[in-house]
C-alpha positions in Angstrom: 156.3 215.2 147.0 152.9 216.0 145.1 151.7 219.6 145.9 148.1 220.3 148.2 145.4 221.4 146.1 144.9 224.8 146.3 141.4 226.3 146.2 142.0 228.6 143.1 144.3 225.7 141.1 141.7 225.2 138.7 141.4 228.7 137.7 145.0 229.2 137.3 145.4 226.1 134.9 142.9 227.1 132.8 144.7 230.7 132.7 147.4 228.7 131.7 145.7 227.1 128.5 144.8 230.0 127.3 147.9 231.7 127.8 149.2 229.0 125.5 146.5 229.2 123.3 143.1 227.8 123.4 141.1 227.9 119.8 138.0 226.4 121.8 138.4 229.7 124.0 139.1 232.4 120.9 136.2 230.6 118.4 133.7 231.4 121.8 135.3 235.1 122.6 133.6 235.7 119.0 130.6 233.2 118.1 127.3 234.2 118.7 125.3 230.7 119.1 122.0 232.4 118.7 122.6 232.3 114.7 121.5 228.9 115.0 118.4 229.0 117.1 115.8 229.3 115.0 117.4 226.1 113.1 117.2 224.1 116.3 114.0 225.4 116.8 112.7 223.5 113.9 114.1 220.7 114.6 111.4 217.7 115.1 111.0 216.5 119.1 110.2 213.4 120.5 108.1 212.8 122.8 108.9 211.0 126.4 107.5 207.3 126.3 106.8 208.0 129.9 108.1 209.7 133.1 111.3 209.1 134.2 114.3 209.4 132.8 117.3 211.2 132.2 116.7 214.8 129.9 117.4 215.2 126.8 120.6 217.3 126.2 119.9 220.5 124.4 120.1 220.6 120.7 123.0 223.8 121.2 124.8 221.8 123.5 124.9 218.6 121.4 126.0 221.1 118.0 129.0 222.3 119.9 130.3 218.7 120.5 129.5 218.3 117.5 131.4 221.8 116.8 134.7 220.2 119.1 134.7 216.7 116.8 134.6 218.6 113.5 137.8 220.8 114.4 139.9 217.8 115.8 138.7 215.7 113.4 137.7 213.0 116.4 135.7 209.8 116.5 132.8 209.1 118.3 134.0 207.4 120.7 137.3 209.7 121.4 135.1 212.9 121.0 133.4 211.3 124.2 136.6 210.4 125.3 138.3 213.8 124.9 135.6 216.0 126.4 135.7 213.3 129.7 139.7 214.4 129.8 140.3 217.7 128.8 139.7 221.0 130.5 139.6 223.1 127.3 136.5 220.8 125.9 134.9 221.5 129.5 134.6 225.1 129.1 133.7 225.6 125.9 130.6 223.3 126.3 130.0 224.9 130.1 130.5 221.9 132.0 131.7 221.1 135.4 133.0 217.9 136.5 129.5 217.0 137.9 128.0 216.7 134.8 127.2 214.5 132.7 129.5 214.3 129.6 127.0 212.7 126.1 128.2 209.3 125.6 129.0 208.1 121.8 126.0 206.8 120.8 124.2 209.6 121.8 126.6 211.9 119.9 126.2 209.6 116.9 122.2 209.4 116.9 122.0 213.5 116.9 124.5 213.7 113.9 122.2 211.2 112.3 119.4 213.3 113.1 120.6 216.2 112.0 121.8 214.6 108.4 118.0 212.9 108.1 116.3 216.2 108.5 118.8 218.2 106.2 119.2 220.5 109.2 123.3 221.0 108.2 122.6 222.8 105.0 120.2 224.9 107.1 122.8 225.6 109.9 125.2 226.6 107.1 122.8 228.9 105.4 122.1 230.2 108.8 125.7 231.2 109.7 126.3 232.5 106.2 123.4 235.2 105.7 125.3 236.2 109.6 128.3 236.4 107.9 126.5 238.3 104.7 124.6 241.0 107.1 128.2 241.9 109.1 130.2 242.2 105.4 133.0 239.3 106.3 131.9 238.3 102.6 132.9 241.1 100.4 131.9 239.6 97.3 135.1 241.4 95.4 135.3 237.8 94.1 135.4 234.6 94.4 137.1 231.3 93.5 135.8 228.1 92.7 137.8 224.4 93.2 137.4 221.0 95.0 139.1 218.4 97.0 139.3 214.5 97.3 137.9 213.8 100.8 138.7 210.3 101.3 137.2 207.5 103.5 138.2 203.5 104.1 139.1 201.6 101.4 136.5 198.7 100.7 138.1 195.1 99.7 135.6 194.3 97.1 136.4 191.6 94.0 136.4 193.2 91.0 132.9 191.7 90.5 131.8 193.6 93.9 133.2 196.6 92.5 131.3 196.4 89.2 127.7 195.4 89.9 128.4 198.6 92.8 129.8 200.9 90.1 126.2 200.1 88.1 124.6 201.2 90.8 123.4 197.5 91.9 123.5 195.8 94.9 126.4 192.7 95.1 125.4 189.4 95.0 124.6 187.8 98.9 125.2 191.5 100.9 121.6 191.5 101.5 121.6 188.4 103.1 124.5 189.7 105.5 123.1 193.3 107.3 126.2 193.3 109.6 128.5 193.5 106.6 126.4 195.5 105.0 126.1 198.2 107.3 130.0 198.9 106.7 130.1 198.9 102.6 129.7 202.0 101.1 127.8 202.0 98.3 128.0 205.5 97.3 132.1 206.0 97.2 133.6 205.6 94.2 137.6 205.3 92.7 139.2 208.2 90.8 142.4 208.9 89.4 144.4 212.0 89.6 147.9 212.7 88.5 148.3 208.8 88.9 147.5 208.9 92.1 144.2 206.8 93.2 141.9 208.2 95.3 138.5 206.9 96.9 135.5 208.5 98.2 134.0 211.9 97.8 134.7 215.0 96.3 133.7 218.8 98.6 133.4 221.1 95.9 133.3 225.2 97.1 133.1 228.3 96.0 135.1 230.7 98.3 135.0 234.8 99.2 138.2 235.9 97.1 139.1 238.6 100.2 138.1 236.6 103.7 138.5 233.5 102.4 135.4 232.0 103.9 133.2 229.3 101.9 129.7 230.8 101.0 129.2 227.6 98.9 129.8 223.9 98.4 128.7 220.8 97.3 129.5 216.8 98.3 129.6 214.5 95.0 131.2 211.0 95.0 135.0 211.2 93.9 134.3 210.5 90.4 132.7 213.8 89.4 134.7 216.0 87.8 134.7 219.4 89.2 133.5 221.0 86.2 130.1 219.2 86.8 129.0 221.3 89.6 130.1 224.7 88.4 126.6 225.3 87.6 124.9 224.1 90.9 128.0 226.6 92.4 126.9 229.9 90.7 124.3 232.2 90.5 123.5 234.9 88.2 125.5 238.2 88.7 128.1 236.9 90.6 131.3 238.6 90.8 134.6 238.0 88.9 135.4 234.1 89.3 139.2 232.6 89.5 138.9 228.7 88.7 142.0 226.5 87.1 141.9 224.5 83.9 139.6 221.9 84.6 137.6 224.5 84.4 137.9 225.1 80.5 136.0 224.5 77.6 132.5 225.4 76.0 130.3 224.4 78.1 131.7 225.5 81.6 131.7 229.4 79.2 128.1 228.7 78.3 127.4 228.4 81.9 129.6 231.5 83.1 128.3 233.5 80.1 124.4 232.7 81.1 124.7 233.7 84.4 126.8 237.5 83.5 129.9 236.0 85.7 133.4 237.4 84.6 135.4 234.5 84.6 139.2 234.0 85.2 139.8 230.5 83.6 143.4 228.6 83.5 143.8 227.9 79.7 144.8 224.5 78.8 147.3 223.2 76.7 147.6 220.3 74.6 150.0 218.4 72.4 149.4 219.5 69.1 149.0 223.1 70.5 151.1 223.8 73.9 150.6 226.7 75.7 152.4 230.4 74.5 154.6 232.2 76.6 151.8 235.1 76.8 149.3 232.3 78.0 151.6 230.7 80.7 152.0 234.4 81.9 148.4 235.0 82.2 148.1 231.6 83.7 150.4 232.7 86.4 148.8 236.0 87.2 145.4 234.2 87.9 146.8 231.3 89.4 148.0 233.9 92.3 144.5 234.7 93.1 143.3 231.0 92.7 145.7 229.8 94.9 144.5 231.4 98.0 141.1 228.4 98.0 144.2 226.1 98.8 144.3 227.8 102.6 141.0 226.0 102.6 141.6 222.7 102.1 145.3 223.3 103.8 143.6 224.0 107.2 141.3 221.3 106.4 143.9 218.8 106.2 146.3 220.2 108.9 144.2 221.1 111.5 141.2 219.7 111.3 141.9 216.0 109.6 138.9 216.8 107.3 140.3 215.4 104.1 139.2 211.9 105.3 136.0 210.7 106.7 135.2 207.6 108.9 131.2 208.2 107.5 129.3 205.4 105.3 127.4 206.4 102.8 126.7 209.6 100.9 124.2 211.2 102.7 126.1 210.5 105.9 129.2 212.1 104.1 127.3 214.9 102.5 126.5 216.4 106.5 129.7 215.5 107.7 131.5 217.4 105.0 128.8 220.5 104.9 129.4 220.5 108.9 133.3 220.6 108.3 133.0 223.5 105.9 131.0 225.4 108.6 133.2 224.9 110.8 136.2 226.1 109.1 134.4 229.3 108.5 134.1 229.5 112.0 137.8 229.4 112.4 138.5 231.7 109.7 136.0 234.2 111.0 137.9 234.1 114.8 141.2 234.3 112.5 139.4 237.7 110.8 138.8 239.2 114.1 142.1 238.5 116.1 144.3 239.4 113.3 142.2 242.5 112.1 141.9 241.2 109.0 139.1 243.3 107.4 139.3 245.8 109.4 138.0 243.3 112.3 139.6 243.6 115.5 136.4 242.7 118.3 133.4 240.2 117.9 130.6 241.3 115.3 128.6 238.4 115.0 126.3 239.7 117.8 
């Protein structure tokens, strides 16, 4: 038959999930939330309309939802879903079964909120110079790449597709807000190794040592990568590992302007393939370039980050900025369990 309940059963099944291992429970043993205060503190309030009503949940309370969606790569509605059911979601956001859990409109209109005041950047920027002050970025080096970051197809005519690629508005969508509301305008098609891709593009530049992304930038897919080296680099940064897209005059103009040491992939071609010496020296810097795949490996495995259900650039642009803070997140409790950097107990504080 089913067992009593016992007064301390709750305590013990917790004990139990993080026996097992709870990420929710490690990323909190080592975050300090107060990086993010002052952000929130800026943040623009609304007034009541009048007394009554329910309170507004704190802006903290709503980023770490936000936090839990981004790392399990959730929807609104199961992120709402998902912190009603599990235990693990619970605790991390300090809630007992009394309260009340956000519901997903509200989780939606605070995303939105943050994305309209540009407040994602900021909370990046914020968690960064933290990062800077406790020396998890070295700045040894760094590596520079980017990733498709897909989102649902549209089934547009060609004609659709064409007045949208000229950056007009299709014939009769204005008529029709509903349908509207789900095309996105911004996405566009790319090809890569003959494989199609549609959406955006999340373009980084990541710590060589920890790994962590100090910083990015959200294009539509279209853009080739080389097009944001510049917006990706300041002057007197250190030694830079990118690949072969990389290559040519003007990407050198731009490393050579700003005193950067770069590490660029040569690339052959037909009339003039590549020498043994160059594949060799290809080699050797593609085993530093390789480590930014860990990014976009974790990305995709573990946090489902490689596709977006957003509309829209701007909506895309904080979803993926938000996604890129939070994998730093995760690396940085990685750092600190595993001693990497000579990290072995929280120093965000």
């Amino acid at each position: 038959g089913l067992s009593e309940r016992g007064l301390f059963d709750a305590h013990l099944r917790m004990d139990q999930i993080s026996t097992m291992g709870d990420p929710l429970a490690a990323l909190e043993a080592v975050m300090d939330w107060s990086i993010f205060a002052p952000v929130f503190d800026s943040m623009e309030h609304v007034e009541a309309k009048g007394p009554g009503g329910r309170p507004a949940y704190a802006p903290l309370f709503m980023f770490k939802v936000l936090v839990i969606q981004s790392l399990y790569g959730l929807s609104d509605e199961q992120t709402q879903y998902q912190i009603l059911d599990r235990r693990s979601f619970h605790r991390f956001l300090g809630l007992i079964d009394a309260d009340r859990v956000p519901d997903q409109n509200t989780i939606r209109l605070f995303r939105e909120k943050l994305t309209a005041e540009g407040l994602f950047e900021k909370l990046f920027g914020a968690f960064h110079q933290r990062l800077l002050e406790k020396g998890f970025i070295t700045r040894k080096g760094q590596i520079i790449d980017a990733s498709f970051v897909e989102v649902p197809r549209q089934r547009n005519t060609r004609a659709e597709n064409e007045s949208i690629k000229n950056g007009e508005m299709p014939e009769g969508w204005e008529e029709d807000p509903k349908r509207l509301s789900h095309k996105d305008l911004d996405a566009r098609w790319t090809k890569k190794n003959n494989v199609s891709y549609y959406g955006y593009k999340d373009h980084v530049a990541m710590d060589l040592e920890s790994k962590l992304i100090v910083r990015s930038e959200v294009t539509d897919a279209s853009v080739h990568d080389s097009q944001m080296l510049d917006a990706l680099t300041r002057p007197g940064d250190p030694v830079t590992w990118v690949d072969s897209g990389y290559a040519g005059a003007p990407c050198e103009a731009i490393f050579a302007s700003k005193n950067i040491e770069a590490k660029i992939c040569e690339k052959g071609a037909r009339s003039h393939p590549l020498t043994e010496g160059q594949k060799q020296a290809n080699r050797a810097k593609s085993r530093k370039r390789s480590r930014v795949e860990h990014i976009f490996a974790f990305m995709t495995g573990s946090m489902c980050a490689m596709y977006r259900r957003c509309v829209g650039l701007a909506r895309n642009r904080g979803s993926i900025l938000l996604g890129n803070l939070v994998y730093n997140m995760a690396r940085v409790e990685q750092i600190v369990r595993l001693g990497l950097l000579g990290r072995r107990k929280p120093v965000l504080a």
